[in-house]
C-alpha positions in Angstrom: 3.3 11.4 27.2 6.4 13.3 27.0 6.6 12.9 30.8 6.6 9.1 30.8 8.9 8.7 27.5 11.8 11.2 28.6 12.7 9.5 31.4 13.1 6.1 29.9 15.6 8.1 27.1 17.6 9.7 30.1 17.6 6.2 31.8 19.2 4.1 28.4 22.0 7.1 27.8 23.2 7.6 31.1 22.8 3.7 31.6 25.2 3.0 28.1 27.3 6.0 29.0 28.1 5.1 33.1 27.2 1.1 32.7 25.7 1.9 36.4 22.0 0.7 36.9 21.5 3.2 39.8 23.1 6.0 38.1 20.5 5.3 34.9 17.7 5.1 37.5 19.0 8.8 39.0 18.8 10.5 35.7 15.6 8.9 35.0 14.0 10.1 38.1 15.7 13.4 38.2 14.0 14.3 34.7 10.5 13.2 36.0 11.3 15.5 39.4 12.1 18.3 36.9 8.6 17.7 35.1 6.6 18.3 38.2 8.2 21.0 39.0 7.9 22.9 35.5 4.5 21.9 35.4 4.0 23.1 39.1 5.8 26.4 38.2 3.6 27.0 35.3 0.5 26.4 36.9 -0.6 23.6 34.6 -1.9 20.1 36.3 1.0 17.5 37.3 -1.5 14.6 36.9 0.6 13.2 33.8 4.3 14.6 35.3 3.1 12.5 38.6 1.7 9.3 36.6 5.3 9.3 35.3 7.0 10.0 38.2 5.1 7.2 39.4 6.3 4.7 36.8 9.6 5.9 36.9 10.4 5.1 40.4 8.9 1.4 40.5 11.0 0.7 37.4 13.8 2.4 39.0 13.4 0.7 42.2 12.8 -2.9 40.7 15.8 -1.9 37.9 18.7 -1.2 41.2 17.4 -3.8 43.6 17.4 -6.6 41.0 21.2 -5.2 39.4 19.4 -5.4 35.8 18.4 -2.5 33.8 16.4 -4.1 31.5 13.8 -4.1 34.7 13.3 -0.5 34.4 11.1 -1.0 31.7 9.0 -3.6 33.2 6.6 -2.3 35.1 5.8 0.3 31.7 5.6 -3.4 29.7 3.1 -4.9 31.8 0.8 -1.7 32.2 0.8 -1.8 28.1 -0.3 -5.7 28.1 -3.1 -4.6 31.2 -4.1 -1.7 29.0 -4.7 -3.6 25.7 -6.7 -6.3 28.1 -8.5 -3.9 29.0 -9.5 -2.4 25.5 -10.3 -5.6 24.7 -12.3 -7.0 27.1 -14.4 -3.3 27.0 -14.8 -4.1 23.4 -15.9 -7.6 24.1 -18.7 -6.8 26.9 -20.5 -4.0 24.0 -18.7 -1.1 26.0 -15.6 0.2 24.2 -12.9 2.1 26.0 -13.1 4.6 23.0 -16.9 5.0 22.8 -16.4 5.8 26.8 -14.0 8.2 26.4 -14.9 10.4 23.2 -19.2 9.6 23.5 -18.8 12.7 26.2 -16.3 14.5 24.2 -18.5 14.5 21.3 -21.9 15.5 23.7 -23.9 12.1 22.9 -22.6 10.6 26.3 -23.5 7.4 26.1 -26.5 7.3 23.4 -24.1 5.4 20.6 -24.8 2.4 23.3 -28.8 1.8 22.7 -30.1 4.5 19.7 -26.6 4.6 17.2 -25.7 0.8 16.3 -23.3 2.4 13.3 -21.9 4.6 16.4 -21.2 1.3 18.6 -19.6 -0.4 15.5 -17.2 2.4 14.7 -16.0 2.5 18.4 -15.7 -1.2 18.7 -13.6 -1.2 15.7 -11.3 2.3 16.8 -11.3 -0.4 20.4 -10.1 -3.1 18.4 -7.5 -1.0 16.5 -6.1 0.5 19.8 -5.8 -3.1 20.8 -3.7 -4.0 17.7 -1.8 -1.1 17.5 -0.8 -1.0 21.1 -0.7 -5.0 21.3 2.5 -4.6 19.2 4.3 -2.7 21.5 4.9 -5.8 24.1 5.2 -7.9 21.2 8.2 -6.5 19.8 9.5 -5.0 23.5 8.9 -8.6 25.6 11.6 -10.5 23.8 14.1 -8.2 24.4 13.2 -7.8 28.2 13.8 -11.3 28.4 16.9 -11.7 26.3 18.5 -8.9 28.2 19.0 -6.8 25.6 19.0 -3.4 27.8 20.2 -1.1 24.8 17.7 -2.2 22.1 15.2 -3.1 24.7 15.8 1.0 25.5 16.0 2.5 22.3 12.7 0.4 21.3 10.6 1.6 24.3 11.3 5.1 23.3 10.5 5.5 19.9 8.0 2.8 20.2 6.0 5.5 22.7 4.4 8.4 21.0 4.2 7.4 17.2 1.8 4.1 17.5 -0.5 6.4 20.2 -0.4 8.9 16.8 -1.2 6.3 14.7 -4.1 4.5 17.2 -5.7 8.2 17.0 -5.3 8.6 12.8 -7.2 5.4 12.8 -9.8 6.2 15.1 -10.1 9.3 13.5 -10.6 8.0 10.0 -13.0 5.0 11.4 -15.2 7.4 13.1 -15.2 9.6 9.9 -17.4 6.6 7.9 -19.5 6.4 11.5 -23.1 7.6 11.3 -23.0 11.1 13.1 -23.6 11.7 17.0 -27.2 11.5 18.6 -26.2 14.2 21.1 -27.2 13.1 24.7 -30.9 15.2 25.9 -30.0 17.2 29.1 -33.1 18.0 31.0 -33.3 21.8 31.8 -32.7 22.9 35.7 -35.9 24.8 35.7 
C-alpha cells in the first residue's frame, strides 16, 4: 500500500514545489523505482512495489502527455470505481469478494457458500461495507479531478489511501466477530 501511496505524495510536492507536470511524474516514478529495488535487495516479493510501479507510470504518462497533473491520479480513480463494482456485483451474485478471500484464510474454503448461511451473511455485509467505505473515495476525489483542483485533488488521494482500507478491515473484523464460527473445509487424506 505504501508502494502505491508514496508515489502520489512525491508526485503533489515536487508538482507544487517545480509547477512542472513531468518533473512531478519523475519523482513519482523514481520513488516507485526505489521500492523495487529495496524490495529486490531485501529479498521480499516486488508484486506490490511492481503493481505500483505499474500505476505510477500510466498516470505519469497520461499526466505529461495531456499537460495536466490532475491526470496522474486518474487511472488510480478509475481502478477504485472498478474495484468497488466489483465488490458489489460479487456481493450481488451470492459470492462475496471477502468470503473469497478470507473463507481460505480461515481453512473453511468455500463451505460458508452452501453449509454456513450466518457465514455468507457476515461476508456479504463485510462486501457491502468495503463497497461503502471504498465507494467514498471517488466520491469525494472525482469532483476535484474534474474541477482541476491538482493540489487538494493530491493531498485527498493520499491520506484518503490507507486509513479507509484500516477502517474497511475494523469493520470486517467486528462483522465477522457476531458471524457463526467457520465449518473448516474436509481435505481428503493422500493415502
Amino acid at each position: 500500500m505504501i508502494d502505491m501511496t508514496l508515489p502520489g505524495l512525491a508526485f503533489i510536492v515536487t508538482y507544487n514545489l517545480t509547477h512542472q507536470v513531468g518533473n512531478a511524474a519523475y519523482a513519482a516514478l523514481g520513488l516507485s523505482a526505489v521500492f523495487v529495488v529495496v524490495r529486490l535487495l531485501r529479498r521480499e516479493t516486488i508484486q506490490h512495489a511492481f503493481s505500483g510501479v505499474f500505476g505510477v507510470a500510466i498516470g505519469a504518462w497520461i499526466a505529461t502527455h495531456t499537460g495536466k497533473a490532475q491526470d496522474f491520479y486518474l487511472p488510480g480513480l478509475l481502478w477504485n470505481v472498478a474495484y468497488c463494482a466489483g465488490l458489489a456485483v460479487s456481493a450481488l451474485v451470492r459470492w462475496p469478494l471477502i468470503g473469497l478471500t478470507l473463507g481460505p484464510v480461515t481453512g473453511e474454503m468455500f463451505t460458508w457458500r452452501t453449509q454456513n448461511p450466518g457465514r455468507l451473511k457476515a461476508y456479504t455485509k463485510a462486501t457491502w461495507a468495503w463497497v461503502v467505505i471504498m465507494g467514498l473515495k471517488p466520491v469525494i476525489l472525482f469532483p476535484l479531478y474534474f474541477t482541476g483542483d491538482v493540489n487538494l485533488l493530491g493531498w485527498l488521494k493520499v491520506a484518503l489511501g490507507i486509513p479507509p482500507m484500516l477502517l474497511a478491515m475494523y469493520v470486517t473484523w467486528r462483522i465477522l466477530l457476531t458471524a457463526p464460527p467457520p465449518i473448516k473445509a474436509e481435505v481428503p487424506d493422500e493415502d
